[in-house]
C-alpha positions as CSV (number, residue, x, y, z in Angstrom):
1,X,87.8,112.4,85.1
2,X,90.1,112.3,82.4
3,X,91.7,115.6,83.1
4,X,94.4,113.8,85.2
5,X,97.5,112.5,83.7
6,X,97.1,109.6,86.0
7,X,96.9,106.2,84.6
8,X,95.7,103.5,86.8
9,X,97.4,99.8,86.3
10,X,94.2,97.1,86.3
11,X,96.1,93.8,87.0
12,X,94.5,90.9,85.4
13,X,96.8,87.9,85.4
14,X,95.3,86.2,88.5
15,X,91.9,85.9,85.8
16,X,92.4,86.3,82.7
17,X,96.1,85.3,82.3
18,X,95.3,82.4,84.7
19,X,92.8,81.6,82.1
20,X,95.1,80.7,79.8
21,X,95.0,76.7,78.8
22,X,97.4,75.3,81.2
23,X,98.4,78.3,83.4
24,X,96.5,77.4,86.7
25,X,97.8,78.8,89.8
26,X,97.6,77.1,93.0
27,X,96.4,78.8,95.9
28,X,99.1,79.5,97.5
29,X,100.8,81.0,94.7
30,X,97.8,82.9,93.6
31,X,98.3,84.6,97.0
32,X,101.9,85.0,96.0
33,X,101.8,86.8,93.1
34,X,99.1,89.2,94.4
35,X,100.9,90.0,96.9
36,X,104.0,90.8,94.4
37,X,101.4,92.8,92.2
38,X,100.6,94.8,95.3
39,X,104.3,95.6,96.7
40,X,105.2,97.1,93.0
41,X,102.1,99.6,93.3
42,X,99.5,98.1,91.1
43,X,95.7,99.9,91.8
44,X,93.8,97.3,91.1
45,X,94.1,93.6,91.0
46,X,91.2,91.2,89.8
47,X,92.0,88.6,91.6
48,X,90.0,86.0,90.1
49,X,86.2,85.0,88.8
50,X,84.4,84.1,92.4
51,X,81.5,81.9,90.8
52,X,83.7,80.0,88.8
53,X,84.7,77.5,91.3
54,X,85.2,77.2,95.0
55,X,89.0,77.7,94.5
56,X,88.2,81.0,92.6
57,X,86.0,82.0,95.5
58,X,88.4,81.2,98.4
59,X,91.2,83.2,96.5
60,X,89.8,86.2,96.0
61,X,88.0,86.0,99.4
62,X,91.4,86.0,100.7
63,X,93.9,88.2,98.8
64,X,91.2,90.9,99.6
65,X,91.4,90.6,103.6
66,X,95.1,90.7,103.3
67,X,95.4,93.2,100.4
68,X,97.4,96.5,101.6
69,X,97.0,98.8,99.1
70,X,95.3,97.8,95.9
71,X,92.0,97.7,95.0
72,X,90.7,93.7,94.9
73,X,88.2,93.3,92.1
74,X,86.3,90.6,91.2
75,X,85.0,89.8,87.8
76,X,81.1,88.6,87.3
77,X,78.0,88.0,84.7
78,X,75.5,89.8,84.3
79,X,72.9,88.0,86.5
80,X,72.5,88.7,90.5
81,X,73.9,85.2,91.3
82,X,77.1,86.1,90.4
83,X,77.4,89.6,91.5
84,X,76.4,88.5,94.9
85,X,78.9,85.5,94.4
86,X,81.1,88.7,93.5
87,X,80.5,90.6,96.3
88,X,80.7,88.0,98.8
89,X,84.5,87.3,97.9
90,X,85.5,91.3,97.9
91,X,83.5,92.9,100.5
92,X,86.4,92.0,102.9
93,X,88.9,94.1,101.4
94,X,90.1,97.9,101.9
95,X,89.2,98.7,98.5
96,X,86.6,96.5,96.9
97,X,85.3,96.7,93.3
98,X,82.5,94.5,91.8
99,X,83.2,94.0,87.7
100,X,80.4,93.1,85.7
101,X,80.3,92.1,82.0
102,X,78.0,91.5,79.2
103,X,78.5,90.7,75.5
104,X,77.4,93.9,73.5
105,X,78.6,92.5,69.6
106,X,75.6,91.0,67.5
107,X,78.1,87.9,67.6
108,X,78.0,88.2,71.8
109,X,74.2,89.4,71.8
110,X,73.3,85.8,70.6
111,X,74.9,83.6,73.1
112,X,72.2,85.1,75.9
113,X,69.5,85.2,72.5
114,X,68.8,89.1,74.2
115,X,68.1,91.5,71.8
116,X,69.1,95.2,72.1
117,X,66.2,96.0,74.3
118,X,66.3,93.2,76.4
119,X,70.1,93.5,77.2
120,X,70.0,97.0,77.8
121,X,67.1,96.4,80.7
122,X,69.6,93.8,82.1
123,X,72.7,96.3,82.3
124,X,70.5,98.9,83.6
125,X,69.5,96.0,86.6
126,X,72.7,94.1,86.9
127,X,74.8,97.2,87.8
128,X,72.3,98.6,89.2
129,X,72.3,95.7,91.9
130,X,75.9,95.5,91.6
131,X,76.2,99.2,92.5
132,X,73.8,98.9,95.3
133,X,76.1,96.5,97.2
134,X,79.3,98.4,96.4
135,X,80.2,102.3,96.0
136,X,83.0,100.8,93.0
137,X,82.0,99.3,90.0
138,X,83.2,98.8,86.9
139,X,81.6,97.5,83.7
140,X,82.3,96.0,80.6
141,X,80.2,95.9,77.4
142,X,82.5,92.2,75.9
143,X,83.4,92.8,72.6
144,X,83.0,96.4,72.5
145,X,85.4,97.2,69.6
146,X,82.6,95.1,67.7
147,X,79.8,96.7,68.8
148,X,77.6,99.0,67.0
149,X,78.5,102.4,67.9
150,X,75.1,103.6,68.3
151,X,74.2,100.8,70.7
152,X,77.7,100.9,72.4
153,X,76.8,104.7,73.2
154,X,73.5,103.9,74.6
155,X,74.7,101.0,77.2
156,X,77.5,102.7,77.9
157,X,75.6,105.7,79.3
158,X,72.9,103.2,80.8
159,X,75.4,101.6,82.4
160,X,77.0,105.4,83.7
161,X,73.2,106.6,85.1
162,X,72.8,103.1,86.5
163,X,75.8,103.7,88.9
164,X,78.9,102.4,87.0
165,X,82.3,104.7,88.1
166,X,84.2,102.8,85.6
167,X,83.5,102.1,82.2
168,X,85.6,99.4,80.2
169,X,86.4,98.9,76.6
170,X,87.3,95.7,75.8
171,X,89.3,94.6,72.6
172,X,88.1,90.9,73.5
173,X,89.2,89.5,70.6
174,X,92.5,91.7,69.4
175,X,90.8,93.2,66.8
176,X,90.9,96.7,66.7
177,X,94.2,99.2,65.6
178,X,95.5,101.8,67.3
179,X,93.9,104.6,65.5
180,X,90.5,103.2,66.3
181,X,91.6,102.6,69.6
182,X,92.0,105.9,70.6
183,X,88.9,107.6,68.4
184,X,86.5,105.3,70.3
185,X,87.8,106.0,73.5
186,X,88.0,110.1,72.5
187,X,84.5,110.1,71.0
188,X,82.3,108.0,73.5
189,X,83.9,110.4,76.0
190,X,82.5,113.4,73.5
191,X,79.0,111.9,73.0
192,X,78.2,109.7,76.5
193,X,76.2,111.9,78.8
194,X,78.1,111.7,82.1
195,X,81.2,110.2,80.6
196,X,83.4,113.4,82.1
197,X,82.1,111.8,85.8
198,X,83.2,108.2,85.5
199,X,86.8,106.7,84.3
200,X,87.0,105.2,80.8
201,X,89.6,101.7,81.0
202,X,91.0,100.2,78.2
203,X,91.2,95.7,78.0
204,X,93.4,94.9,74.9
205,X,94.0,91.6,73.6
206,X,97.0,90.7,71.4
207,X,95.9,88.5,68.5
208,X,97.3,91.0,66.1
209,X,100.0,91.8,67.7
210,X,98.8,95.4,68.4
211,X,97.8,95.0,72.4
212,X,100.2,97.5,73.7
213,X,99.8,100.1,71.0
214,X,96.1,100.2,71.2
215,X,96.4,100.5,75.2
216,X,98.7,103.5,74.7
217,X,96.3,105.1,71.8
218,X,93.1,104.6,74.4
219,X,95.3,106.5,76.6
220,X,95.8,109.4,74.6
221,X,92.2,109.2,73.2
222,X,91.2,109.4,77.4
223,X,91.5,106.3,78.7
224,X,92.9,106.7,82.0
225,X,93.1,102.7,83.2
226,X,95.0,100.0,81.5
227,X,94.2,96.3,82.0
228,X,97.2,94.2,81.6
229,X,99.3,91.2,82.9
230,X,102.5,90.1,83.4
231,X,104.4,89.1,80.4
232,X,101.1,89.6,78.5
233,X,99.9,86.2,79.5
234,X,96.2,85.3,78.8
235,X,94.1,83.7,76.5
236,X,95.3,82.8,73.2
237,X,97.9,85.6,72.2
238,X,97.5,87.1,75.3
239,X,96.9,90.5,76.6
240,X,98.3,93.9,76.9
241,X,101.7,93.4,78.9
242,X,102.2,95.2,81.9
243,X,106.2,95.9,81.8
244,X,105.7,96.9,78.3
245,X,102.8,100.1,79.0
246,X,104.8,101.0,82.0
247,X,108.1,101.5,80.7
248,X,106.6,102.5,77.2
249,X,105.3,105.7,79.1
250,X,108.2,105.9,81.6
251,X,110.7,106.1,78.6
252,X,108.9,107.7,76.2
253,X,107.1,110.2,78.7
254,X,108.1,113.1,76.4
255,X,105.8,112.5,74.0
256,X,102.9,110.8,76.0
257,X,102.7,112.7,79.5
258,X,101.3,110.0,81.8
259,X,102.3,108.7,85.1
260,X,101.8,104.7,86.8
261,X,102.8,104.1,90.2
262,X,104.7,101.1,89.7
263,X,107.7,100.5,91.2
264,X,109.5,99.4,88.0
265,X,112.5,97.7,89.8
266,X,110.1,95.2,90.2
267,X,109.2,94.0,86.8
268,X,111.8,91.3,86.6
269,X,110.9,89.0,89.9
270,X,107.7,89.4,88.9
271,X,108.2,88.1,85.9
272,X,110.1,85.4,85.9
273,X,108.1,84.0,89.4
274,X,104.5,84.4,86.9
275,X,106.6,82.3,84.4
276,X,107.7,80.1,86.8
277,X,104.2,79.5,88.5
278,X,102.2,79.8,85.4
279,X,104.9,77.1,83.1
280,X,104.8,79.7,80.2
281,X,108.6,80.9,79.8
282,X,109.1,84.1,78.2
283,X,110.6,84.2,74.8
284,X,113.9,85.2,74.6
285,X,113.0,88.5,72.8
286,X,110.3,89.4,74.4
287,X,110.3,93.2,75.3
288,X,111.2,94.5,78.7
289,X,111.8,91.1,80.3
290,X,113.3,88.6,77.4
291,X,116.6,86.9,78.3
292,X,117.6,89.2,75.5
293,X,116.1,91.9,75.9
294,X,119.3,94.0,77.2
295,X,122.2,91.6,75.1
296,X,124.2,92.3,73.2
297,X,126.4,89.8,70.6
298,X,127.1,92.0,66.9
299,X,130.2,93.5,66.9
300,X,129.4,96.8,66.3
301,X,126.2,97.2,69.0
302,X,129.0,95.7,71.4
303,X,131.8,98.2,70.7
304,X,128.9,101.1,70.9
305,X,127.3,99.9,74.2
306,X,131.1,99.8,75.5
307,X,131.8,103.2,74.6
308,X,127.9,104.5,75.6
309,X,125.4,102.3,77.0
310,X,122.5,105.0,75.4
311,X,123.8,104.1,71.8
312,X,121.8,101.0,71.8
313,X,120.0,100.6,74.7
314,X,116.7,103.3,75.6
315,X,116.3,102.2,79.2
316,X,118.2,100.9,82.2
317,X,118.7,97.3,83.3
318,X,118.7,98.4,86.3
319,X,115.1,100.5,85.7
320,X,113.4,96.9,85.7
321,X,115.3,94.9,88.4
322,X,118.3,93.5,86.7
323,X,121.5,93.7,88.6
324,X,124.0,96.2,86.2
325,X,126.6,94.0,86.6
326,X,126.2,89.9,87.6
327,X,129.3,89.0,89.2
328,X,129.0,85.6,90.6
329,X,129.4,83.7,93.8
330,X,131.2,80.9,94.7
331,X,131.5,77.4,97.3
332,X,133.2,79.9,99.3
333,X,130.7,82.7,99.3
334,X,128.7,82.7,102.8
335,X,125.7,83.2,103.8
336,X,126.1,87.5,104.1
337,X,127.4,87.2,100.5
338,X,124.2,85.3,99.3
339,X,122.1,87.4,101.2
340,X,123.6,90.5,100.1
341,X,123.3,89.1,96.4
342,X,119.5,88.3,96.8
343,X,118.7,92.0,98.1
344,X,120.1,93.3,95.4
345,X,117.9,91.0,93.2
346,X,114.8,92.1,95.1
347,X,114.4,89.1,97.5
348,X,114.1,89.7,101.0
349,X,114.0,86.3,102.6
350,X,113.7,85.2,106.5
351,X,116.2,83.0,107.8
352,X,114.9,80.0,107.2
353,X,113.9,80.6,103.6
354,X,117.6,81.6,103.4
355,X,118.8,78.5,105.1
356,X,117.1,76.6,102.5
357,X,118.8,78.5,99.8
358,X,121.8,78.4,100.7
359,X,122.0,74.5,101.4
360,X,120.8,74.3,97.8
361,X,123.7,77.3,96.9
362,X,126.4,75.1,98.6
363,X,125.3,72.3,96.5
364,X,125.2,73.8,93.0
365,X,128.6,75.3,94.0
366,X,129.9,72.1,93.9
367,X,129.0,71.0,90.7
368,X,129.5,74.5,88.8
369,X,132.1,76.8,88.9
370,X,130.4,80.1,89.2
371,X,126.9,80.6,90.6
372,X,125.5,83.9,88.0
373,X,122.4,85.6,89.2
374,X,120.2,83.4,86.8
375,X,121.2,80.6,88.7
376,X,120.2,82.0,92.3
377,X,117.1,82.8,91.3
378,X,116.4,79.5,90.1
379,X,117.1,78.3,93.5
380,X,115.1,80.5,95.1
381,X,112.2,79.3,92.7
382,X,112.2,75.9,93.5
383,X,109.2,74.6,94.5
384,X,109.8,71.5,96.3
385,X,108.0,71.6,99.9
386,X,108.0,69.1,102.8
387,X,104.4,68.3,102.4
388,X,105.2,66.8,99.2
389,X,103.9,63.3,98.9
390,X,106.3,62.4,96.2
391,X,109.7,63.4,96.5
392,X,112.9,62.0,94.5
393,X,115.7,60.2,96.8
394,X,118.3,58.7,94.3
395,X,118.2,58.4,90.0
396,X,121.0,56.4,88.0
397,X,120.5,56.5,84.8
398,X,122.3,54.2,81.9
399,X,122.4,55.5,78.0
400,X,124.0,53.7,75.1
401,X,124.2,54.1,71.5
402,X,121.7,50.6,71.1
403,X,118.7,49.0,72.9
404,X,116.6,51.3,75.2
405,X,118.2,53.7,78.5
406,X,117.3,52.6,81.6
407,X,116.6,54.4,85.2
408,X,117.4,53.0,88.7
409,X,114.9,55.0,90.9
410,X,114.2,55.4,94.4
411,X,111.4,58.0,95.4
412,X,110.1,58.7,98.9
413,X,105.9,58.2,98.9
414,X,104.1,59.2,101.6
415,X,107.4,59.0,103.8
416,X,108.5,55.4,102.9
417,X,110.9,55.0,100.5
418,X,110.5,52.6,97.0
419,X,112.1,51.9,94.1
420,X,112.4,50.6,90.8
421,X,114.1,50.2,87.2
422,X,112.6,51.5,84.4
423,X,113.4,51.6,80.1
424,X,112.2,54.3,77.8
425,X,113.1,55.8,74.3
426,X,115.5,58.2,75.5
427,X,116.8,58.8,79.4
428,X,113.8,61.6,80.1
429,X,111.5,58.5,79.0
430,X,113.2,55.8,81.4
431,X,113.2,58.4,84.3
432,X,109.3,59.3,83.3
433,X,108.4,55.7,83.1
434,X,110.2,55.2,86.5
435,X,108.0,57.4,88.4
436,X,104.8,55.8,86.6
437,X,106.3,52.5,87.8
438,X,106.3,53.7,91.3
439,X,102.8,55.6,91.1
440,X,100.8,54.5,88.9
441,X,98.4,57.7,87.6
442,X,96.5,58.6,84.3
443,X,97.6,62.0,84.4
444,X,98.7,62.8,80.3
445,X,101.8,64.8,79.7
446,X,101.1,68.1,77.8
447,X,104.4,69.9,77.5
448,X,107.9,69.4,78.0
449,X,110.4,72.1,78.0
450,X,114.1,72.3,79.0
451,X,115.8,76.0,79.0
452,X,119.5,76.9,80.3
453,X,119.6,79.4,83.1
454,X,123.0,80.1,82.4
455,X,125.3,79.4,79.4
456,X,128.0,76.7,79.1
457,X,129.0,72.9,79.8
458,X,128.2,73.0,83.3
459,X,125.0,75.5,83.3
460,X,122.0,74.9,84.7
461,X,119.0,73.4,83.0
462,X,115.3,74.8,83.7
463,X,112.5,72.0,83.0
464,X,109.2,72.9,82.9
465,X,106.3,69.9,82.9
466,X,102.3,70.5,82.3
467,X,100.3,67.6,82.9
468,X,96.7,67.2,82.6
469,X,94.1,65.0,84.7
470,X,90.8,64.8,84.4
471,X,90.3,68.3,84.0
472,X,92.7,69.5,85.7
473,X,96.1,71.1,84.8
474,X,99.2,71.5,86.6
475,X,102.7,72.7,86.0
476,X,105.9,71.6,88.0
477,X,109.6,73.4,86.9
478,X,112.9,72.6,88.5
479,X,116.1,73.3,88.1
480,X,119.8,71.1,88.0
481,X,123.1,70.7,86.4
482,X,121.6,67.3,85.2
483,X,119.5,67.8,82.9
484,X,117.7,64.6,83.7
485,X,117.6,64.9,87.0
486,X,115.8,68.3,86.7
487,X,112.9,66.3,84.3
488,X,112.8,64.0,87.1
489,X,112.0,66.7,89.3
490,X,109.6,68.7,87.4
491,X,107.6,65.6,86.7
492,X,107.2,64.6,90.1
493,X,106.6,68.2,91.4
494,X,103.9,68.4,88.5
495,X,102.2,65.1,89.9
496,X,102.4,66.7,93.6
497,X,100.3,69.4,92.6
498,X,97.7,67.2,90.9
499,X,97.6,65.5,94.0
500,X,96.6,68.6,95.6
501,X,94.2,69.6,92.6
502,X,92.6,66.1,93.0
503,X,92.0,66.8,96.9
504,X,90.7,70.5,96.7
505,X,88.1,68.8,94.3
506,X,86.4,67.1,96.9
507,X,83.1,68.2,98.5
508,X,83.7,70.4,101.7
509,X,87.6,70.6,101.1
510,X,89.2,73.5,103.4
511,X,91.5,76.2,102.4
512,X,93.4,77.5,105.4
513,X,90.2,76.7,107.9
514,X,87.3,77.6,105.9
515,X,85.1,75.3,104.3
516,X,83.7,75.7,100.7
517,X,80.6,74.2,102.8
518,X,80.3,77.1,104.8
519,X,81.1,79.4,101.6
């Protein structure tokens, strides 16, 4: 199949960037962001690991009944239990895919204590069952680049005459280079029997900084799938990054002739709503989708870009879903104006989504002079809901050059209103210390993080919170011209959604009408 100049996008940030420490996604977002991966034409998006928890299960289960037009995959061991697990959670969708894995390195081999013989008997029966249940499977020998190549050969076509119709190489620990990355792909498809009838995918992981290059050599060695995420988020230096193989062979499709269909206008709301949900920011240079990534401050890249945008610039803001221009609105700008403004950032929102924002327009028009596009799309991302339990009334806060700071607080809790005053080192502390006052919790504080949206005196400030609970990990972000009030904010919103972690963790909770009981 590798005749095509086709390349298939493989979404993973709903698993394996989710997997990263600290970037769990709550159900609702989960269902969210697929829907966002499959509006800007992903193929196929693993939605999640079904057997890993009920929450897993229920996600996956869902985002494949209300799927459009990607394929929903679900990721699984190489034991029956969780293929049918697997199964279970996809079977509902238009296009379903079962994807099974297996450790294939002498280093992976030992965790199971298989040897070769052994494992290859399970492959043979695990995708065999797999296969048996559904006519799309992919499979994955973990730690490929590791792998011997004379055993990697003999699974892979095992795994081929067992029924596989994808075959994926995984990088799993960012080892490889891009040379090797392209000979492996180019000679298993040489020396597998039955490797011209199945499609070869390629699973990078960016510990040595060579993700996107080594996804780009598989493609030229054959490869005819990428598996990526947004903003490259995943497990420790994360994975290939989406934006960066898409526009790689969208700009550069002269010398590598290979087509996605991804709507690339998209890449920027995606982006910033994954950092938003997930509470990893993207660095400032990051390619594609970095704050910087189309500024411009020396003198001479400035007087070039005036006189031609191509001097120093290879692509189109506009090619990835920033505005070319970002003239702001004001306290007098209406509600056609703002929703003009957000159609042209790629939000379509119903009237009562747009009421909200605009309420919240009206009142950072107030306090700022100009409203930027940054800014509106912070609005838009706020996450505050009415079924909040915990929602922030009124904070005063007192500094002084001695002694501690103190908050004046008054938070609404389960619809009645408290309050309370509250020291710290610092006036994030005080306002921290004011919430713990008011509800008490042992939930531990694992990052703290204030961005500007927007430069000067009277910008807005971005504050993301992760906080950790028994387990459990949850991120809350807001956005204000006060600084403190926006740590306020994100704290409480981070507590909210531990309160709803805490609650899905109890036997025979119910997502949307249907029981984990009944799962």
């Amino acid at each position: 199949m590798t005749h095509s100049n086709d390349v298939l996008i493989f979404d993973t940030t709903l698993r394996d960037g989710e997997q990263s420490p600290g970037a769990t996604m709550t159900h609702d977002e989960k269902m969210e962001i697929a829907e966002m991966l499959d509006d800007m034409g992903v193929d196929i998006i693993e939605a999640g690991f079904p057997i890993a928890s009920e929450g897993d299960f229920q996600a996956v289960s869902e985002i494949a009944k209300l799927a459009k037009s990607a394929t929903i995959c679900g990721l699984s061991r190489a034991n029956y239990k969780d293929i049918d697990r697997c199964w279970d959670a996809v079977k509902h969708a238009k296009s379903p895919r079962i994807h099974t894995f297996i450790g294939t390195s002498p280093l992976h081999r030992a965790i199971p204590n298989l040897n070769m013989d052994e494992m290859a008997e399970r492959i043979h029966d695990t995708v065999t069952h797999a296969r048996n249940l559904c006519d799309n499977v992919q499979w994955s020998p973990m730690d490929a680049t590791r792998t011997e190549w004379d055993y990697l050969c003999r699974v892979v076509e095992i795994a081929i005459k067992a029924g596989a119709t994808t075959i994926n190489i995984p990088d799993t620990v960012g080892y490889t280079a891009p040379r090797e990355s392209a000979d492996l792909i180019r000679n298993l498809i040489a020396t597998v029997p039955g490797a011209d009838d199945v499609i070869f995918a390629t699973h990078c992981h960016n510990d040595l900084g060579m993700a996107t290059a080594n996804s780009l050599a598989a493609v030229e060695g054959g490869a005819r799938q990428i598996e990526c995420t947004i903003n490259g988020l995943g497990e420790r230096a994360g994975n290939t990054a989406l934006e960066e193989v898409v526009m790689a062979l969208k700009v550069r499709h002269d010398i590598m002739p290979y087509s996605t269909k991804i709507d690339t206008r998209k890449i920027m709301n995606i982006s910033r709503r994954v950092a938003t949900v997930s509470g990893f920011a993207v660095q400032y240079n990051k390619a594609i989708v970095g704050k910087n990534a189309f500024a411009h401050e020396s003198g001479i890249h400035q007087d070039g870009m005036l006189k031609n945008r191509e001097t120093f610039e290879v692509m189109k803001p506009e090619d990835v879903g920033l505005a070319g221009t970002s003239l702001p609105l004001g306290k007098h700008s209406g509600r056609a104006a703002l929703r003009a403004k957000l159609n042209e950032l790629g939000f379509d929102l119903a009237d009562n989504q747009l009421n909200d924002v605009f309420v919240r327009f009206k009142d950072l028009a107030d306090r700022k002079k100009e409203v930027f596009d940054d800014d509106l799309m912070a609005l838009v991302y706020q996450n505050d809901t009415d079924d909040d339990r915990l929602k922030l009334k009124s904070l005063r806060v007192v500094c002084g050059t001695e002694g501690p700071q103190k908050a004046d607080m008054v938070m609404e809790i389960d619809g009645a209103d408290v309050e309370t005053s509250a020291t710290g080192d610092g006036p994030v502390d005080a306002t921290f210390n004011a919430v713990k006052a008011l509800f008490p919790h042992g939930a531990r504080l694992q990052l703290y993080q204030v961005s500007a949206v927007t430069e000067g005196t009277d910008a807005q400030a971005t504050v993301s919170v992760r906080m950790e609970e028994d387990g459990r990990i949850a991120t809350g972000q807001s956005a204000d011209t006060d600084t403190v009030v926006a740590s306020a904010k994100a704290y409480i919103n981070a507590l909210n959604r531990l309160l709803v972690r805490r609650e899905q963790s109890e036997p025979g909770y119910d997502v949307k009408g249907v029981s984990y009981k009944d799962a």
